[in-house]
N, C-alpha and C positions, 0 to 999 in steps of 0.2 A: 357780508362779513358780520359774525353776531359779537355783538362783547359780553363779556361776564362781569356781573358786578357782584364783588366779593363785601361780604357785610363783617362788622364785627362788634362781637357785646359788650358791653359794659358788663364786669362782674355783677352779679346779683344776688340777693341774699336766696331762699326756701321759700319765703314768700311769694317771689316774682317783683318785689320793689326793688330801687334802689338800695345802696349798701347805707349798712346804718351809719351810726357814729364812731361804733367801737370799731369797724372796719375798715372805717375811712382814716382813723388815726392808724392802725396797723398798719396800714399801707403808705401811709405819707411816713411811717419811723421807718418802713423798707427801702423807701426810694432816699431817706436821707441818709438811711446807713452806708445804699451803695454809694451816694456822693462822696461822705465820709471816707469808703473804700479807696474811691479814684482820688480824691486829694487831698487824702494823706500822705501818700509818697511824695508826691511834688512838693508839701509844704517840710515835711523831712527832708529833703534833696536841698530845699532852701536853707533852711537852717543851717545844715552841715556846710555849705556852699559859704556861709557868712561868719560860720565860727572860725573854720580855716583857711578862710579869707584875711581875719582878721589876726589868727596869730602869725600867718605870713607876713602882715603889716609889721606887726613886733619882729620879730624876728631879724626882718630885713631894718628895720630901726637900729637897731642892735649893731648888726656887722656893717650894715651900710648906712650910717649916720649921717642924717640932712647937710650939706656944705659949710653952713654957717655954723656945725657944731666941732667941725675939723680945727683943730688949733691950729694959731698961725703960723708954731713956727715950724709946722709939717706942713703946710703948703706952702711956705720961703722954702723951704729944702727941696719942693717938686718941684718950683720954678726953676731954682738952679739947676738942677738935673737938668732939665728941658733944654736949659741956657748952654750947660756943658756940651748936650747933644748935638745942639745946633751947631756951635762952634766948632765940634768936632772933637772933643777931649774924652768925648766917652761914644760907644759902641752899644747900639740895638741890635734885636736881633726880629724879627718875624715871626716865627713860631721856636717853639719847645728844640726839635730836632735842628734847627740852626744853633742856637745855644748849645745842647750838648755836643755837634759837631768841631762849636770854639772851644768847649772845653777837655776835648779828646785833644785837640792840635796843642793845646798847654801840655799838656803831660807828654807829647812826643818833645818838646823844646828841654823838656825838666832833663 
């Protein structure tokens, strides 16, 4: 079995030398441009990934404010509730369609 062995050149100037200077810089600005090319996106991708990362941080700061920024006398009032539930004095419900089900049977009593 014969092998073939495939050869390859090295660019070369008209000369027959190697590439000069100005060529060898044209070609390292080509392969940085492609780098450039390829991450760039990833490093956009990142950013946007952290911008709207962060105003999701706000945002949710906002409606849903750390524990220790709740006043107390809204969480005395969710205790109770709790305390009512337990005891039986007031009425959960599980989902959406059980609530509006109790409040269809009110209006058959009206």
């Amino acid at each position: 079995m014969k092998t073939k062995t495939i050869t390859t050149r090295v660019p070369e100037d008209i000369s027959g030398g190697k590439l000069n200077k100005k060529e060898e810089r044209k070609k390292k600005m080509v392969e940085e441009e492609q780098l450039v090319e390829r991450l760039a996106p990833r490093i956009e991708e990142k950013i946007r990934y952290r911008v709207v990362r962060s105003i999701i941080n706000a945002l949710e700061e906002q409606f849903y404010p750390p524990e220790e920024m709740f006043r107390e006398e809204f969480v005395k009032s969710v205790e109770e509730a709790e305390k009512r539930v337990k005891e039986g004095k007031a009425r959960t419900f599980k989902n959406a369609s059980e609530l509006n089900a109790f409040l269809e049977s009110l209006k058959t009593e009206e």
